[in-house]
Backbone of each chain as ProteinMPNN parsed JSONL, in Angstrom:
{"seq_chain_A": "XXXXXXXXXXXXXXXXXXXXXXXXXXXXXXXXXXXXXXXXXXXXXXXXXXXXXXXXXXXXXXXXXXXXXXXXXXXXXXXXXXXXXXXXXXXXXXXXXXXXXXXXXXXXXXXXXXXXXXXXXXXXXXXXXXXXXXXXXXXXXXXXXXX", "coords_chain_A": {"N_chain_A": [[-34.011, -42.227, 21.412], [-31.9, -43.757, 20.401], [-30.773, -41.537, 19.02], [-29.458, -40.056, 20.796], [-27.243, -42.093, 21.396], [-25.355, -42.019, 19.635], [-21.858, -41.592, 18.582], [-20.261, -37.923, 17.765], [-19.785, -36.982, 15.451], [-17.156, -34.829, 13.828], [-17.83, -32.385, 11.206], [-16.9, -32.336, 8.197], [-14.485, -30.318, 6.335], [-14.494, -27.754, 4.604], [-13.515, -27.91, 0.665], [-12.729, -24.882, 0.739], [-12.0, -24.354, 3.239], [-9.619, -26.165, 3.487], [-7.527, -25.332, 1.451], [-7.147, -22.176, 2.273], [-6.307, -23.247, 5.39], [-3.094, -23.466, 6.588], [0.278, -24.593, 7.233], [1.727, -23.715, 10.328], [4.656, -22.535, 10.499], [8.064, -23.224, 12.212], [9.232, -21.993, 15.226], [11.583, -20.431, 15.029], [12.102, -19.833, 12.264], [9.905, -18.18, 11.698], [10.724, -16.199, 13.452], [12.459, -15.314, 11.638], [11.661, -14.999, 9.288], [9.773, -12.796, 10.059], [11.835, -10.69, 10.867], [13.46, -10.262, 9.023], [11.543, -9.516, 6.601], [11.021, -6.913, 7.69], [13.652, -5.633, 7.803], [14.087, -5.416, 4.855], [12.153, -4.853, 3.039], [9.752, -6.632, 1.803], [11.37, -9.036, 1.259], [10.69, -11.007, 3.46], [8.341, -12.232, 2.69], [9.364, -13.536, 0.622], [11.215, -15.02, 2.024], [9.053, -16.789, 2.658], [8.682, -17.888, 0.197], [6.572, -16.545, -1.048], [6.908, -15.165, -3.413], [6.064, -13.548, -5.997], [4.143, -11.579, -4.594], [6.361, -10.969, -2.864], [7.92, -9.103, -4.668], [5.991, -7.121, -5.521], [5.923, -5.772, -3.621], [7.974, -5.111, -2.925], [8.897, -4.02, -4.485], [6.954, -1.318, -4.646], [7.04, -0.223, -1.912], [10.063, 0.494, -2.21], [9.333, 2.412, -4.514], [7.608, 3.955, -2.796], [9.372, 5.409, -1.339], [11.459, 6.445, -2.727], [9.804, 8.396, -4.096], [9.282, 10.039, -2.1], [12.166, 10.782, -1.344], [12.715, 12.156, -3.449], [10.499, 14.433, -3.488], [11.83, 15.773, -1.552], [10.967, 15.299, 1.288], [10.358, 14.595, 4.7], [13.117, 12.975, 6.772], [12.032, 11.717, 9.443], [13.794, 12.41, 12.995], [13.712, 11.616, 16.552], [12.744, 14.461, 18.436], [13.55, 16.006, 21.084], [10.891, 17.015, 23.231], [9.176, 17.012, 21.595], [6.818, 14.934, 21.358], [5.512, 13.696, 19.151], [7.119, 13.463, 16.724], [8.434, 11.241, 17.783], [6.487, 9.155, 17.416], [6.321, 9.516, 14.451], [9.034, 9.082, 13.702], [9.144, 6.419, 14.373], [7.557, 5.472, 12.796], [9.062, 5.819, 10.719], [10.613, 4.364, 10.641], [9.854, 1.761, 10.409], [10.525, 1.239, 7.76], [12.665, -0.108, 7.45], [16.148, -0.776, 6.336], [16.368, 0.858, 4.571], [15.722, 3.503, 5.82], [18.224, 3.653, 7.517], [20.104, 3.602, 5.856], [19.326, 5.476, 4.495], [19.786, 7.448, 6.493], [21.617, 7.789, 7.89], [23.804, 6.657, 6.002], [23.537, 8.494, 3.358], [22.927, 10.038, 4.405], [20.483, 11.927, 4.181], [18.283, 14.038, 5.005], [16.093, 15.796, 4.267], [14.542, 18.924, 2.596], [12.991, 21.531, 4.364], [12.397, 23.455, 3.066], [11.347, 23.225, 0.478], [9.336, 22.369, -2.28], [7.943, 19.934, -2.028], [7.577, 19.437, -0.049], [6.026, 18.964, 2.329], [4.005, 16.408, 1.01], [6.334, 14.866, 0.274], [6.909, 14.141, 2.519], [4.574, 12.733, 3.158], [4.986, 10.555, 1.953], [7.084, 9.127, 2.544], [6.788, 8.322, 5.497], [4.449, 6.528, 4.6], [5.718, 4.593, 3.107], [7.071, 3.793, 4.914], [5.02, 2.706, 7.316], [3.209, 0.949, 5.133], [5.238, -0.787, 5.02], [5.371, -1.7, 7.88], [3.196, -3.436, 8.114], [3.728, -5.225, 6.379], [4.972, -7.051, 7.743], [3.71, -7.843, 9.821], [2.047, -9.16, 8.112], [3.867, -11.262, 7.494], [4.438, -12.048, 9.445], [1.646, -13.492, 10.372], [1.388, -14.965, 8.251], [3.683, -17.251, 8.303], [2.708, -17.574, 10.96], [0.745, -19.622, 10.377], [-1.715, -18.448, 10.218], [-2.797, -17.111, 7.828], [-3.316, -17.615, 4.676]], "CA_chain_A": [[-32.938, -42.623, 22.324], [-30.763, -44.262, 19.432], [-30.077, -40.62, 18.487], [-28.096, -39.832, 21.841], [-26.276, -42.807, 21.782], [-24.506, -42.61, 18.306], [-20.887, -40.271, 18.441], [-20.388, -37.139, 17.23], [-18.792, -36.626, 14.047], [-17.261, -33.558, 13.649], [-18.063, -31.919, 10.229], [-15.304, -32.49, 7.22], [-13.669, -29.168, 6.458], [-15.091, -27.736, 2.862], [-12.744, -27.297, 0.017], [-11.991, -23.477, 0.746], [-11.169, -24.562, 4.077], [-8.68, -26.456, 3.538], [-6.979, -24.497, 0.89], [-7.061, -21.721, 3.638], [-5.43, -23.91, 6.121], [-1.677, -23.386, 6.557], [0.637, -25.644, 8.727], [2.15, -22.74, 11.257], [6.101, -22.881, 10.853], [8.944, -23.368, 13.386], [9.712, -20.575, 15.858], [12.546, -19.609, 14.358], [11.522, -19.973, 10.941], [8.5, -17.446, 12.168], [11.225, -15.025, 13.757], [13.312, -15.516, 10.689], [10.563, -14.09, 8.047], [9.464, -11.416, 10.39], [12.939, -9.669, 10.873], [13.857, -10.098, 7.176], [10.188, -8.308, 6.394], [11.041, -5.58, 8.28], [14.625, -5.151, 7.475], [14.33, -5.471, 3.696], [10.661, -4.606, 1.81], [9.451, -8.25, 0.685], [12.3, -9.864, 1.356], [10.074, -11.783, 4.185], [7.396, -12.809, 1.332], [10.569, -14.126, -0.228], [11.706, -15.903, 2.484], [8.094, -17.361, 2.888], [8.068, -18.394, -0.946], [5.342, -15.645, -1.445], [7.856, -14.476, -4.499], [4.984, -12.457, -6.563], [4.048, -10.956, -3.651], [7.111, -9.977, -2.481], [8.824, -8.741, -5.472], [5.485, -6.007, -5.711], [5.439, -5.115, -2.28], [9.442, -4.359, -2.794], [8.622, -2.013, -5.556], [5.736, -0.359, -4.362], [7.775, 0.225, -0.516], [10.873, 1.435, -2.644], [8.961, 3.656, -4.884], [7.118, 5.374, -1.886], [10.885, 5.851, -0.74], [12.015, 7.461, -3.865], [9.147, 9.609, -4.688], [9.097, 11.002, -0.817], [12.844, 11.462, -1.601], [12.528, 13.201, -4.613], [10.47, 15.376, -2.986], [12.171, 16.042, 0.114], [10.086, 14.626, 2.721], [11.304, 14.806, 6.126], [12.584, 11.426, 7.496], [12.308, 12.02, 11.294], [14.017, 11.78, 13.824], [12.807, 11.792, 17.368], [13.209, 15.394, 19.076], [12.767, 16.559, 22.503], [9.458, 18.139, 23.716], [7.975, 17.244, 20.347], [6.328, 13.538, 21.091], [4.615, 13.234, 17.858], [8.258, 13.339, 16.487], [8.848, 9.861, 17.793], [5.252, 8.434, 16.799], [6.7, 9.746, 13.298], [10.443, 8.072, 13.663], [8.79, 5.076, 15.276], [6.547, 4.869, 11.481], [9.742, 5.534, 9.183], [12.231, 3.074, 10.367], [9.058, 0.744, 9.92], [10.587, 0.942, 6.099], [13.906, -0.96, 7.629], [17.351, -0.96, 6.369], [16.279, 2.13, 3.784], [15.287, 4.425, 6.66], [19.203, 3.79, 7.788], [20.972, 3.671, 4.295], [19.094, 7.214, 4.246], [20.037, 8.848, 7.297], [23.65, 7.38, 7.854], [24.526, 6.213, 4.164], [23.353, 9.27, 2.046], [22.749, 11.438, 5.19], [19.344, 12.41, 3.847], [17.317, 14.236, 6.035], [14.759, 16.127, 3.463], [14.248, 20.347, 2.866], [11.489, 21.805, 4.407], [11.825, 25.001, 2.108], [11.242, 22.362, -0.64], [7.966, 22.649, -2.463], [6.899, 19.27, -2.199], [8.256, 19.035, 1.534], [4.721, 17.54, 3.145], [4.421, 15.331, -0.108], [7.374, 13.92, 0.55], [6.796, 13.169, 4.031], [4.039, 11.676, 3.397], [5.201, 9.124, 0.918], [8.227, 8.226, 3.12], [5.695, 7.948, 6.554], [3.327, 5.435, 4.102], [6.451, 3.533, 3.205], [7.146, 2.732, 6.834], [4.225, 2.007, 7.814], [3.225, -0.427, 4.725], [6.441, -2.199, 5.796], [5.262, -2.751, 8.925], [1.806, -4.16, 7.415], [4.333, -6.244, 5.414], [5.923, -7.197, 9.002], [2.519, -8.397, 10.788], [1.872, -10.001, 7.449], [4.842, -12.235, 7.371], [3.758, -13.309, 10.665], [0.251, -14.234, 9.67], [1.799, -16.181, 7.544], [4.431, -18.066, 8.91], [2.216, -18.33, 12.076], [-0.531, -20.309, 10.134], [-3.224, -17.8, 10.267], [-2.896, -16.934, 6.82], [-2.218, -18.313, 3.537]], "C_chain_A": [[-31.691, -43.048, 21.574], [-29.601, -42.893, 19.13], [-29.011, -40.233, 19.777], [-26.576, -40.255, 22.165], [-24.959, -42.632, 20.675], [-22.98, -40.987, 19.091], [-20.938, -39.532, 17.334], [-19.777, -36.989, 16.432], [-18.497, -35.457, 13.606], [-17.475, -33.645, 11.661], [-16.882, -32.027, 9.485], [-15.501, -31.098, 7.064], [-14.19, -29.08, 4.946], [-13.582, -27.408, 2.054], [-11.923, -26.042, 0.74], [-11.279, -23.509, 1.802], [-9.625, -24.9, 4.21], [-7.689, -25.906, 2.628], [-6.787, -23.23, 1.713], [-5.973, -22.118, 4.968], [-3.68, -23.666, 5.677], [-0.697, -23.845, 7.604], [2.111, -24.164, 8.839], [3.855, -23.216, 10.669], [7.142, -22.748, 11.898], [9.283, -21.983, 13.894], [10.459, -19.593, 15.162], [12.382, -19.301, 12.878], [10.872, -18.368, 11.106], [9.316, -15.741, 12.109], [12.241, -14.274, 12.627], [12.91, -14.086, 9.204], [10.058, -12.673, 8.862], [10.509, -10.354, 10.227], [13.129, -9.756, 9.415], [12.871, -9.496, 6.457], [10.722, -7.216, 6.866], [12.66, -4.765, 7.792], [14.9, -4.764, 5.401], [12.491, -5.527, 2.779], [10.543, -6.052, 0.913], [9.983, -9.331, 1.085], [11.626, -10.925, 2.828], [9.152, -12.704, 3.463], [8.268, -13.501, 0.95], [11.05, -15.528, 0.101], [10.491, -17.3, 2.655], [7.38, -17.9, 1.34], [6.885, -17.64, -1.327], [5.844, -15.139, -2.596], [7.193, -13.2, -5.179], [4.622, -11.355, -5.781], [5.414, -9.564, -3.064], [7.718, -9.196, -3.125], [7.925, -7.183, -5.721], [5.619, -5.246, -4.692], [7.174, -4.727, -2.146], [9.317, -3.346, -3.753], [7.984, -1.034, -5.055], [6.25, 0.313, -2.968], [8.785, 1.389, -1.339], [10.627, 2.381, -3.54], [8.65, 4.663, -4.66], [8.644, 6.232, -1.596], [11.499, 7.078, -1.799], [11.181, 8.375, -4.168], [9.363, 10.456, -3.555], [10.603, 11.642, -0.724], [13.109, 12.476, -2.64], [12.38, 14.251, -4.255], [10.476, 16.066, -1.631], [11.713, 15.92, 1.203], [10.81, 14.707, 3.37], [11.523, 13.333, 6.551], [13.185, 12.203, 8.919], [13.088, 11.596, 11.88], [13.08, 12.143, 15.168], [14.0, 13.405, 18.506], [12.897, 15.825, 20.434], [12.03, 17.485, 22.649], [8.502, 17.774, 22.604], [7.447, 15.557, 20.403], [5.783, 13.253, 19.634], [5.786, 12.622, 17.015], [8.577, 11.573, 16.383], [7.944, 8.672, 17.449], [6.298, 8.364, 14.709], [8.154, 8.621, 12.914], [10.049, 6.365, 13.616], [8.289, 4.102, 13.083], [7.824, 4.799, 10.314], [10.441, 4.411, 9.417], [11.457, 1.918, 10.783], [9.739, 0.442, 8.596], [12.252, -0.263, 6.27], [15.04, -0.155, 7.284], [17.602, 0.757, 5.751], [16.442, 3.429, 4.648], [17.295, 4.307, 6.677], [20.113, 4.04, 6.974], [20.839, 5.53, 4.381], [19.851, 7.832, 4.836], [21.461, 8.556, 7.629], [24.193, 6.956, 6.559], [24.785, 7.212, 3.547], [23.088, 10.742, 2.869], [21.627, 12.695, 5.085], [18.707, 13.57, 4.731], [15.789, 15.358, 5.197], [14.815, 18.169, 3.663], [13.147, 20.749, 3.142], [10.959, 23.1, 3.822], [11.263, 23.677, 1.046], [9.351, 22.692, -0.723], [7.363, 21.597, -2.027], [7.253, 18.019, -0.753], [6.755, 18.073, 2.455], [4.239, 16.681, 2.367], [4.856, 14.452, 0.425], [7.377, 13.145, 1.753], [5.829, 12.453, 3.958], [3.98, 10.338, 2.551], [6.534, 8.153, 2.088], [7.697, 7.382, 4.541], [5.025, 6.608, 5.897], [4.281, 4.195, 3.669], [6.886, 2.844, 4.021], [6.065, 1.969, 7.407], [3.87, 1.232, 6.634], [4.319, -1.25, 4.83], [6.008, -2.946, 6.754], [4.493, -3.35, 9.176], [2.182, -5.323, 7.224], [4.689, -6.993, 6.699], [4.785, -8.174, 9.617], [2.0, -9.584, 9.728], [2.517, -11.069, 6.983], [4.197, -13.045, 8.701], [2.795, -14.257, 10.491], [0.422, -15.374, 9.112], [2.267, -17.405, 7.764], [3.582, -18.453, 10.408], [1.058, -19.544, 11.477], [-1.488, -19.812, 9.706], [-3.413, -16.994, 8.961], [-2.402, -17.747, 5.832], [-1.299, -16.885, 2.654]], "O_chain_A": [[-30.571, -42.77, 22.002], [-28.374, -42.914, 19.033], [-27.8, -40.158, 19.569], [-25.557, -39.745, 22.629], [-23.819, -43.047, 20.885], [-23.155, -39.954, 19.737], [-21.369, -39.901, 16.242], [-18.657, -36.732, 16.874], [-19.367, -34.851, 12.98], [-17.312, -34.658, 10.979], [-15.815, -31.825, 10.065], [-16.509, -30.573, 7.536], [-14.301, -30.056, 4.204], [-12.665, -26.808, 2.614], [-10.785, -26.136, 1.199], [-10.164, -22.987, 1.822], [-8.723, -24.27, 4.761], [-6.603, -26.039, 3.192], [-5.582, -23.331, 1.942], [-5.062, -21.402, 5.385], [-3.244, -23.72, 4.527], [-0.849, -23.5, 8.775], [2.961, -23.787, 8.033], [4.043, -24.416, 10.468], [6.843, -21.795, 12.619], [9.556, -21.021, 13.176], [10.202, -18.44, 14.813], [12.693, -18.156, 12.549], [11.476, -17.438, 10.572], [9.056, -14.725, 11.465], [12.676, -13.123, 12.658], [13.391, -13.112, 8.625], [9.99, -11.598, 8.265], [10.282, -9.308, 9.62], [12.64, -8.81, 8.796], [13.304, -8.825, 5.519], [10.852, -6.39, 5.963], [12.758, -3.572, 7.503], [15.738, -4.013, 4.903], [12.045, -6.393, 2.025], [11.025, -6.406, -0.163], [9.403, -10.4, 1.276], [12.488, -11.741, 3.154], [9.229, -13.916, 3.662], [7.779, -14.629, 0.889], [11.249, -16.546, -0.562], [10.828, -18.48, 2.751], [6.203, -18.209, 1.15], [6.112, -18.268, -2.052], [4.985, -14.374, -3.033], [7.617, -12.057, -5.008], [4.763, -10.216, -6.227], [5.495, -8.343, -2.93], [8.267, -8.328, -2.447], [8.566, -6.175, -6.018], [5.445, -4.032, -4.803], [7.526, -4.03, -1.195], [9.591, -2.146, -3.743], [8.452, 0.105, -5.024], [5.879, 1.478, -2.831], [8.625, 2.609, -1.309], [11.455, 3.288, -3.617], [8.812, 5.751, -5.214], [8.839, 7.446, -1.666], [11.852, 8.239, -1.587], [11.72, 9.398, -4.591], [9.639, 11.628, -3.814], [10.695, 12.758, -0.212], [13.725, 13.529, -2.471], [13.232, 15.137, -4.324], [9.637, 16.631, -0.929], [12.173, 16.552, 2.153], [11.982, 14.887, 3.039], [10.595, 12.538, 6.7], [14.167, 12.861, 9.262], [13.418, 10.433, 11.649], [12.016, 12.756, 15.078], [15.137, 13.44, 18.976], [11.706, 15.951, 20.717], [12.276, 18.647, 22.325], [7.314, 18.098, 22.589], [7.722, 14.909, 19.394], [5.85, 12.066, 19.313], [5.655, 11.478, 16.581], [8.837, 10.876, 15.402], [8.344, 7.527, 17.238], [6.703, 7.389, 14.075], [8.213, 7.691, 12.109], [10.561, 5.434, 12.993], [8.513, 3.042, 12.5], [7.791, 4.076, 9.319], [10.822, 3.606, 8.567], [12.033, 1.045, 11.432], [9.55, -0.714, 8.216], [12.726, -0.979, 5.388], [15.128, 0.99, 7.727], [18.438, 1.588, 6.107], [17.189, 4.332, 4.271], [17.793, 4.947, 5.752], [21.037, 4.76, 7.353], [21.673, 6.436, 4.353], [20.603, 8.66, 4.32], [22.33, 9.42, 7.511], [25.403, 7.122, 6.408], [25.907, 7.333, 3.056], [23.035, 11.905, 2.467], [21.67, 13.833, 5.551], [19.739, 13.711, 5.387], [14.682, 15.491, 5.719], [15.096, 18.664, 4.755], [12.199, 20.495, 2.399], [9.866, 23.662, 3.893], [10.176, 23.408, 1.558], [8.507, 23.021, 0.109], [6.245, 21.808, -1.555], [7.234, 16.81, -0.52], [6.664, 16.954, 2.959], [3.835, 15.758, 3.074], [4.315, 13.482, 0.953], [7.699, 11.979, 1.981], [5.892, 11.406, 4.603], [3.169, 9.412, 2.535], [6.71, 6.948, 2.265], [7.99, 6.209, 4.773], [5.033, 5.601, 6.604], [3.896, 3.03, 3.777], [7.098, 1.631, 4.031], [6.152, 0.837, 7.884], [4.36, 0.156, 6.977], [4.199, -2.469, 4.704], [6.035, -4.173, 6.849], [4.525, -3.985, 10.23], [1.576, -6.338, 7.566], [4.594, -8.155, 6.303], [5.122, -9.331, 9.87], [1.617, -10.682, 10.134], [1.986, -11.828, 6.172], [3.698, -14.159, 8.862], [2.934, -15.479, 10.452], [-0.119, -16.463, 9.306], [1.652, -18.452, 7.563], [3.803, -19.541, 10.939], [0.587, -20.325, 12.304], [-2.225, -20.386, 8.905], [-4.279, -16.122, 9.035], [-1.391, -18.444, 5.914], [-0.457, -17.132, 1.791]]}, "seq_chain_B": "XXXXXXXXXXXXXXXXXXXXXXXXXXXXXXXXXXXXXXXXXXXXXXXXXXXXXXXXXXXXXXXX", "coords_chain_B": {"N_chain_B": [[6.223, 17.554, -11.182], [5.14, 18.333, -9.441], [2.541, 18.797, -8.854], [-0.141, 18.658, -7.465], [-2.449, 17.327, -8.345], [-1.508, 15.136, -9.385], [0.556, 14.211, -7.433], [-1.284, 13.479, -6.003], [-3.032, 11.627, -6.739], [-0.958, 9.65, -7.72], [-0.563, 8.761, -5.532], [-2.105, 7.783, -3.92], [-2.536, 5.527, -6.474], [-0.792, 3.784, -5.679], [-1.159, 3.12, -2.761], [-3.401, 1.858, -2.868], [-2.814, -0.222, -5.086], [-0.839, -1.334, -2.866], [-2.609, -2.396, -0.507], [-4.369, -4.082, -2.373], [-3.059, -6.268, -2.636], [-2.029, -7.175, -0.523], [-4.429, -7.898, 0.402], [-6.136, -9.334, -0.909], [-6.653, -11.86, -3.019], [-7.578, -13.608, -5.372], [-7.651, -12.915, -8.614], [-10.239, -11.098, -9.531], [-11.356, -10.215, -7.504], [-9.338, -8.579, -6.163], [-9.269, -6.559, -8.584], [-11.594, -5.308, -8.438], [-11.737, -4.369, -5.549], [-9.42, -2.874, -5.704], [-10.531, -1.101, -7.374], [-12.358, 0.079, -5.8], [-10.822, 1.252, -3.555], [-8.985, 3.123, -4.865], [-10.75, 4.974, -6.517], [-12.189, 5.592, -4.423], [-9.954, 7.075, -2.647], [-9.335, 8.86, -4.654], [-11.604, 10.324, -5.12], [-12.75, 11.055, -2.992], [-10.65, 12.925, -2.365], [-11.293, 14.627, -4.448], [-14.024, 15.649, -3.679], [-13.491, 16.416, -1.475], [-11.643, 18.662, -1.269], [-13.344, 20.456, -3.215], [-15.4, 21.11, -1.154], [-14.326, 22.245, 0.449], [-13.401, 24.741, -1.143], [-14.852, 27.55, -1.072], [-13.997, 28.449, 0.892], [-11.234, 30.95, 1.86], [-8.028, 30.93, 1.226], [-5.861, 30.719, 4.002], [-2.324, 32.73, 4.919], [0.529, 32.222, 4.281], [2.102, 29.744, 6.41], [4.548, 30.474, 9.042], [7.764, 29.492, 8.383], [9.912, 27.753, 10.936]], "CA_chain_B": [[5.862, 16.144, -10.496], [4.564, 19.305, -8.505], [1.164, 19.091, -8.975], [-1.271, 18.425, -6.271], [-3.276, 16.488, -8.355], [-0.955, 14.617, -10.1], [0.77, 13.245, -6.474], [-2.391, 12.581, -5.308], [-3.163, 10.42, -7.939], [0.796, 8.412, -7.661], [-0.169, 8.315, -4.077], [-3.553, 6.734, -4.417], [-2.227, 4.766, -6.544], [0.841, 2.788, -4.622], [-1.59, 2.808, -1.859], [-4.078, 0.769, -3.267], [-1.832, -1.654, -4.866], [-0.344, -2.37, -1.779], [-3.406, -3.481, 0.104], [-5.108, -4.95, -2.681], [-1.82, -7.411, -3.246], [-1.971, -7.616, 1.178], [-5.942, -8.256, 1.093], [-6.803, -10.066, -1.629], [-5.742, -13.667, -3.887], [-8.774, -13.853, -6.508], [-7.649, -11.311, -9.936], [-11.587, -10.452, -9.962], [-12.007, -9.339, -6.456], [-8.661, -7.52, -6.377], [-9.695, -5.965, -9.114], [-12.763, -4.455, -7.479], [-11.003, -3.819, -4.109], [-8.492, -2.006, -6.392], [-11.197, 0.212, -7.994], [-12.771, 0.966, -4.461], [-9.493, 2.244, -2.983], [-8.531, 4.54, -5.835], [-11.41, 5.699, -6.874], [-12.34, 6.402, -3.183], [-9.299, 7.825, -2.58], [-8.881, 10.263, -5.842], [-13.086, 10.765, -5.111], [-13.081, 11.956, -1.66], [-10.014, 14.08, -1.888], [-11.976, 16.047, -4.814], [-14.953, 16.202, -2.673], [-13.249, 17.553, -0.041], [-10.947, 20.306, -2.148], [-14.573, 21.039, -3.572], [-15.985, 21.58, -0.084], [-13.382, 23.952, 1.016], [-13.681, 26.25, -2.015], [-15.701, 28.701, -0.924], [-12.941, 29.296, 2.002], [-10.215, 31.734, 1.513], [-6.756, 30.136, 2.028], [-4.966, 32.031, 5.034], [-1.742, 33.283, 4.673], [1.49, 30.853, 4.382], [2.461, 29.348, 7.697], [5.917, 30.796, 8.64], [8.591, 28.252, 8.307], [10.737, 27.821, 11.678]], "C_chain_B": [[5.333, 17.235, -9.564], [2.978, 19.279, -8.393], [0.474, 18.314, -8.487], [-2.128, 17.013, -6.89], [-2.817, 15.059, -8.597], [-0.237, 13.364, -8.652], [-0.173, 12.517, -5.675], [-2.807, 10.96, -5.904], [-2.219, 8.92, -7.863], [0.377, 8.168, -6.16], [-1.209, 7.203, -3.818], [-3.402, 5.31, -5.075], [-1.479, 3.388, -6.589], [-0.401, 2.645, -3.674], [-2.578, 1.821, -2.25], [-3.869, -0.286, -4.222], [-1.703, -1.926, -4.015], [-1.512, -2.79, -0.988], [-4.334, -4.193, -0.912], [-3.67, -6.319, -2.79], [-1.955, -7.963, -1.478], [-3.228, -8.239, 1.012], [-6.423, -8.825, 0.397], [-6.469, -10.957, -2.913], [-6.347, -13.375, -5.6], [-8.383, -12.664, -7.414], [-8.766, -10.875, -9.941], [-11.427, -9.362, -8.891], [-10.763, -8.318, -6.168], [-8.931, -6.691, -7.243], [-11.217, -4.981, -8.639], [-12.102, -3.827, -5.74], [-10.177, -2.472, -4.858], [-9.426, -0.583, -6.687], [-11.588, 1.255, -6.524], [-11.972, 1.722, -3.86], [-9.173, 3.642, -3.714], [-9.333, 5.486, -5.954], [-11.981, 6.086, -5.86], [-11.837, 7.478, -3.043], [-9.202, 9.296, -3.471], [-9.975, 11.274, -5.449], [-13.153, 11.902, -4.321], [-11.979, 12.891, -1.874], [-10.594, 15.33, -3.34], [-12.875, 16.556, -4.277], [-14.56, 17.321, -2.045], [-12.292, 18.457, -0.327], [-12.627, 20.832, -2.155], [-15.068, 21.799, -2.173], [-15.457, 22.605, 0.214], [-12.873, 25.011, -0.217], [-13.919, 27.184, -1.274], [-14.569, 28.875, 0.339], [-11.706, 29.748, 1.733], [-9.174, 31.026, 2.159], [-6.166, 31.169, 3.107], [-3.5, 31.982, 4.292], [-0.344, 31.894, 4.674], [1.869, 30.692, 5.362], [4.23, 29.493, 7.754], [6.972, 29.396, 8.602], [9.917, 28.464, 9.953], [12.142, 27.952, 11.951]], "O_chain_B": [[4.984, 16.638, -8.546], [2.441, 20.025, -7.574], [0.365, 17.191, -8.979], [-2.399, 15.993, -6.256], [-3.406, 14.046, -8.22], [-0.379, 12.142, -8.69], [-0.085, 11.497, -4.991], [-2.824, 9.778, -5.56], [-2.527, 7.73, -7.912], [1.035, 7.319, -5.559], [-1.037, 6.009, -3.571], [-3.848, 4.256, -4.621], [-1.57, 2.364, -7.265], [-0.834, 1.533, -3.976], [-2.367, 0.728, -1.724], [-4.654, -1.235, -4.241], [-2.334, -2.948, -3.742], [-1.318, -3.971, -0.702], [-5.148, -4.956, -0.392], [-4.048, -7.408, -3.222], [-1.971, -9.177, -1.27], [-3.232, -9.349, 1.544], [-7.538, -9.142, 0.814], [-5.914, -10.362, -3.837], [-5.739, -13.057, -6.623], [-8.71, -11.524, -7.083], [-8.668, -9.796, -10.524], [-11.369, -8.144, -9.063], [-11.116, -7.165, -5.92], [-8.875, -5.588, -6.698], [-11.317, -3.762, -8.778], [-12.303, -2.752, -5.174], [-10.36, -1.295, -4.55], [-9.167, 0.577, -6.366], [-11.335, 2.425, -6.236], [-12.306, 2.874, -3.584], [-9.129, 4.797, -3.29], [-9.054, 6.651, -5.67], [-12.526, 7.167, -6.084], [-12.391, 8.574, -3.132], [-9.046, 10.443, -3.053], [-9.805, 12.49, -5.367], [-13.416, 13.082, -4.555], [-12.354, 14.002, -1.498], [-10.384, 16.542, -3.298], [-12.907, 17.783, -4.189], [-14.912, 18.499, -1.978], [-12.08, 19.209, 0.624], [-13.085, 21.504, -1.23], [-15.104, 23.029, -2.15], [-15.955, 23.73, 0.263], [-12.052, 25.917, -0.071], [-12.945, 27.713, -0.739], [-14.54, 30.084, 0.571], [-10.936, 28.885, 1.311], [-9.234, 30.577, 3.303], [-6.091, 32.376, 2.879], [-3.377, 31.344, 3.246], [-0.537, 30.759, 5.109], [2.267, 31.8, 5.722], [5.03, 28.964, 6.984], [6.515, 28.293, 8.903], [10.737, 29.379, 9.88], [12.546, 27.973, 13.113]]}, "name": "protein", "num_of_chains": 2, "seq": "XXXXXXXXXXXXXXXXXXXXXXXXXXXXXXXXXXXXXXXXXXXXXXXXXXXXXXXXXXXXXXXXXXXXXXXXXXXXXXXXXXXXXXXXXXXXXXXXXXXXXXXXXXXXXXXXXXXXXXXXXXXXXXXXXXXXXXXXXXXXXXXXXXXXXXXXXXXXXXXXXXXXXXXXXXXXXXXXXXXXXXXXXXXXXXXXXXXXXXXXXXXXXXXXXXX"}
């Protein structure tokens, strides 16, 4: 009967836990690091003091960029009748500011005589979408739910 | 920089940097995550060239 009466003590939190643990940051803060992820490769890591982090994950974005330009990858746009088109658009200008520098800056758009034309697309496709990895992973962050 | 195997390889290997640096803290276990990715990656796409040997390539797909 003694045992019913006593309160419950929750369990202390082990080491790893709490190393783990991350105190969530302010809204804006939150919305701050996400758009700056997405617009700039890292530059969210950056803002979130991840520095190491972000400084690889800006190379490794702008290298896909340059090799898929190199070899002429297609950066999409979105065309009528062809949905996949805009699945495709939707994944490059995951890479941010680059995707726009490209297609209005430098006016890119990629040869598809080119030898190493589906190559290329698919380095510039993998740079968008690990951006927008980088994008969900700023959140994570800044929401708490990661360190 | 034309060579099939050669981008496979650069591609393989950007790709598995970037999620071992996303998925994992510890230098050991990145290091093993790292190997699994690559050497997946490089693995299976000789596999699967290998597999499709024995099938004759068709003809070049016209260009639009």
């Amino acid at each position: 009967m003694a045992d019913t009466a006593s309160p419950e003590v929750p369990p202390a939190p082990s080491p790893s836990q709490d190393a783990q643990a991350a105190q969530p940051l302010p809204a804006a803060q939150a919305v701050m690091a996400v758009a700056l992820a997405w617009l700039v490769p890292g530059l969210g890591h950056l803002y979130l003091k991840r520095v190491a982090r972000g400084v690889i994950f800006f190379l490794l974005v702008i290298v896909a960029i340059g090799i898929g330009c190199g070899l002429q990858g297609n950066l999409y746009r979105p065309m009528q009748g062809q949905w996949l088109t805009y699945l495709a658009t939707f994944g490059e200008i995951g890479m941010g500011v680059p995707y726009f520098v490209l297609r209005y800056g430098l006016r890119y758009e990629g040869q598809q005589e080119a030898a190493g034309f589906e190559y290329g697309t698919a380095f510039l496709l993998t740079a968008g979408l690990m951006n927008l990895l980088l994008v969900l992973d700023a959140w994570d962050i800044a929401s708490g739910q990661k360190e | 920089m034309l060579s099939h195997f050669l981008l496979m390889v650069v591609y393989a290997l950007l790709v598995s940097l970037f999620f071992t640096t996303l998925w994992r803290r510890e230098r050991r276990a990145q290091i093993v995550l790292f190997l699994q990715l690559f050497l997946g990656m490089v693995g299976g796409g000789l596999i699967v060239a290998w597999l499709m040997y024995p099938f004759p390539a068709g003809p070049p797909a016209p260009i639009p």
